[in-house]
N, C-alpha and C positions, 0 to 999 in steps of 0.2 A: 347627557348620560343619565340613566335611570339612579334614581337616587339609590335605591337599591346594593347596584354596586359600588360605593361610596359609603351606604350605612354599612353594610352588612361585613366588612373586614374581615378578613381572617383573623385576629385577635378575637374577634368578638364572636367568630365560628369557634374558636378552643376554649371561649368563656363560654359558650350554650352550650358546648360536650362535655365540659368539669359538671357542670349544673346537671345534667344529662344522667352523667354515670354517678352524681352521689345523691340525685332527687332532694339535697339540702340546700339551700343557700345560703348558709352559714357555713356547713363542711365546704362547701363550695369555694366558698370568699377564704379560707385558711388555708386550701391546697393551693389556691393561687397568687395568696401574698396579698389580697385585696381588702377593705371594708368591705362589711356585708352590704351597706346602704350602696356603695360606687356598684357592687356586682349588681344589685336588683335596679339598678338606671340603667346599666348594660344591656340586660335582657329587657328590660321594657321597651328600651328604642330602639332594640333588634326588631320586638315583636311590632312596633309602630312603624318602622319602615319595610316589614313584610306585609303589615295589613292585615297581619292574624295573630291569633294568640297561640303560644308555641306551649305554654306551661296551665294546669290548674292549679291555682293558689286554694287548698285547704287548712283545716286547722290546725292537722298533723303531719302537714308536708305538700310537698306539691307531686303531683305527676306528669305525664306530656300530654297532650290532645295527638288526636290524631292528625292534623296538622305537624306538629312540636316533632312526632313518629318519623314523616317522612322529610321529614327538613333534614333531621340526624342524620339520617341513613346519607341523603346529597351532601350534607357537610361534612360527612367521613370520607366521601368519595375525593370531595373537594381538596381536603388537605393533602391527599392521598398523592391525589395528580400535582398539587404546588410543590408538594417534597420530590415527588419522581421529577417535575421540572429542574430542580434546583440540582436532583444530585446529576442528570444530563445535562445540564451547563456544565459542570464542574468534570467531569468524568470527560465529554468531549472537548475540551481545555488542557486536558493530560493526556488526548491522546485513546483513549479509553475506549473513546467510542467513536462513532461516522462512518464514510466511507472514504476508500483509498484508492485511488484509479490509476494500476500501472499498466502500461505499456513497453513490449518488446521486441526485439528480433527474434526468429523464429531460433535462430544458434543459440541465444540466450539460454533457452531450456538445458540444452547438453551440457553445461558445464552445471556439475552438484551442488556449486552456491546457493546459485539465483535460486532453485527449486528447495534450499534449505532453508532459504531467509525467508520464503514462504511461509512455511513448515512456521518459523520462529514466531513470524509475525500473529499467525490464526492462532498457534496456541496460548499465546502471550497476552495476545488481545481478541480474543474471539467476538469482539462486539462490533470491531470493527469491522465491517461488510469489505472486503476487497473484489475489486472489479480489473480482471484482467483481459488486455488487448495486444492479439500476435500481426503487428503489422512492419510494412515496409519505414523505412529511417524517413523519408518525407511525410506519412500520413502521419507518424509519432512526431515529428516537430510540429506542424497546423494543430494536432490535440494538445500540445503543450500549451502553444501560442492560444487557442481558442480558450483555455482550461478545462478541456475535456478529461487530460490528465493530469495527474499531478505528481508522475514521473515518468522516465523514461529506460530503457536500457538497451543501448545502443554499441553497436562498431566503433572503436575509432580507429581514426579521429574523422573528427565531424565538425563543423564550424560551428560550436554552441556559445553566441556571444552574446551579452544584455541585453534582454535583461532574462536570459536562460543562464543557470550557473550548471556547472561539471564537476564531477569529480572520479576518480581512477575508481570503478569496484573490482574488478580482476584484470591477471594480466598471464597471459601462457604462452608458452614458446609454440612459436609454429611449426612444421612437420612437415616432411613430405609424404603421401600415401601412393604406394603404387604395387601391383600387382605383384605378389611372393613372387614370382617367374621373372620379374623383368629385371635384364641384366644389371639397374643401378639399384637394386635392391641389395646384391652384394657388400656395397659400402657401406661404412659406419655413417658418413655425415655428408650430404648431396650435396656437391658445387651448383648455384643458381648457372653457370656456365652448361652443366650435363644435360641441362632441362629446355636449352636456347632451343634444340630440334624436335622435341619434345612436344606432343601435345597434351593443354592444358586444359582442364575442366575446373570453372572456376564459376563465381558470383558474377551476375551483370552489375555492372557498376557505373549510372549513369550520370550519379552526382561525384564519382570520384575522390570514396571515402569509405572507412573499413577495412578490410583484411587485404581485399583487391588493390589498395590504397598501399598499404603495409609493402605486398608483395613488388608493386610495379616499383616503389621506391629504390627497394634492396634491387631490385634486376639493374635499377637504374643505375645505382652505386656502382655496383657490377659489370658496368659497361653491356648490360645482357638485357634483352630483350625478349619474353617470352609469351608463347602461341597460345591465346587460351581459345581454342577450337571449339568448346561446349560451354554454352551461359545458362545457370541452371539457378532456380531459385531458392533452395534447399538443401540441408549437406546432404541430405539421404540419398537425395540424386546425384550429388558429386559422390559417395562412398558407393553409387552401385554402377557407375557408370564406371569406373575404379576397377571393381570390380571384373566389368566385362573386359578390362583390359583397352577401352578407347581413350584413355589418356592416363596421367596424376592428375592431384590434388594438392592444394599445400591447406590444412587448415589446423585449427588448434589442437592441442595436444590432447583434450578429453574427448573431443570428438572422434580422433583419430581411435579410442580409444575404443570407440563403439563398433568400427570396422570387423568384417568378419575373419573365420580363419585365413581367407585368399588374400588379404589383404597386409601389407608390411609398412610402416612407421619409419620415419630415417630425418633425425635432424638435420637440418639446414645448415650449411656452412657457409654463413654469415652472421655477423656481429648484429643483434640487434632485432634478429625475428624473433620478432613477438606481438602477439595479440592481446588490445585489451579491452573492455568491456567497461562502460562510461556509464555511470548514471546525470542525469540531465531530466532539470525542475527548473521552473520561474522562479526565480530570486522571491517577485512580490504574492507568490503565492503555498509557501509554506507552510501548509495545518499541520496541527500536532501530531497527529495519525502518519504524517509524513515524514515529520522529523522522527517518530519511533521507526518507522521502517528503514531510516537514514540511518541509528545506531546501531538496529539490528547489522545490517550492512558491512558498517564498517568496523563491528565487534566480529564481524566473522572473518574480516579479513585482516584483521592484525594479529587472530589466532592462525590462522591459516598461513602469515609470514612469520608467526613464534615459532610452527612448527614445522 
């Protein structure tokens, strides 16, 4: 290593800048608590391990060389960058700063949380860069697993086991959607029974989990077994296909909510439908930036069950 950086210390870069801005060294050696003799050995093995002379020694003081000129200017840089170092250690340690890489299902967006926790996050922490990905519930588990992200937000239920941990961020009653005209729209609250002959436009569901997950259970309870005729990837495509009147929908209740005028809403009459929305992180990989986005989280949903 250059001896260079081993003389030259930052201490001894804040003892050439005292010397600097009072051109004494004597005021010098008093603003900084020293002997004048220890501060004039300071600066001379600064200037002996730079190889130049940084000061003229006159009768009635000294001044910088031109040398002495441009060392300053690098040592004001220097301390400059060791302070912005220190205070980004400390600041992305609380969370302050970095980056935050979520991951979602494409339903995620419709319900007002998820896109408020947002909202909370950027303007709470605007340093933190967030990086968001709208993908299917397998590519979001391999980005977990890989650490591409360092969360998820997901259908359930899902099998998220260790070393991925879960936790509940929303939960809504399911719904049925179906065309204002069609005769079970009449009713207050749909038998999964009315819907047995029914065709259904619903999510593909090849891992069998999610909403699709949710539904086929309660049919199951139900003794009922129902036709989903249209696998679509998207609610926009189940609410327009709704719409044209080629089937229902059952999905949550904010979505439903997006539905146009042609379209009618009707609880489910069974115990139990409901949708919820899981967030899903590696245990051993928890940055602070994450754990903020986890309180924002679950501050918005303990006001959301106060109120």
């Amino acid at each position: 290593m250059d001896s260079l950086l081993t003389s030259a210390s930052l201490r001894r870069l804040q003892v050439f800048l005292a010397v600097c801005e009072t051109l004494h060294m004597a005021r010098a050696a008093e603003q900084l608590g020293v002997a004048q003799p220890a501060l004039s050995q300071q600066i001379k093995g600064l200037e002996e391990a730079l190889g130049v002379r940084l000061f003229h020694r006159r009768k009635r003081g000294i001044d910088l060389t031109a040398a002495g000129e441009a060392f300053r200017a690098e040592a004001q840089k220097l301390l400059a960058l060791h302070g912005h170092a220190i205070d980004a250690v400390r600041r992305t340690a609380r969370g302050e700063l970095g980056t935050l890489a979520i991951g979602y299902v494409a339903s995620a967006m419709f319900e007002r949380s998820f896109p408020a926790q947002l909202r909370a996050m950027r303007e709470t922490h605007p340093n933190v860069e967030l990086e968001l990905r709208d993908e299917n519930l397998r590519t979001l588990f391999a980005a977990l697993e890989a650490g591409e992200l360092d969360v998820a937000l997901v259908r359930a239920p899902v099998a998220a086991e260790a070393p991925l941990r879960h936790r509940v961020h929303s939960s809504q009653e399911l719904v049925v959607i179906l065309p204002k005209w069609h005769p079970l729209a009449a009713l207050e609250k749909i038998p999964l029974a009315k819907l047995a002959t029914e065709p259904m436009v619903g999510f593909p569901d090849p891992d069998d989990v999610g909403t699709m997950r949710v539904v086929t259970d309660l049919a199951a309870k139900a003794g009922v077994k129902l036709q989903p005729k249209w696998k679509v990837s998207d609610v926009g495509s189940i609410i327009g296909l709704v719409a044209a009147g080629l089937g229902f929908g059952i999905v949550p209740l904010e979505i439903a909510r997006l539905a146009g005028a042609g379209i009618v809403a009707r609880p489910l009459a069974a115990r139990g439908a409901r949708a919820e929305l899981w967030l899903v992180w590696h245990e051993a990989r928890e940055t602070p930036a994450l754990s903020r986005f986890l309180a924002i989280a679950g501050k918005s949903r303990v006001a959301k069950a106060a109120g």
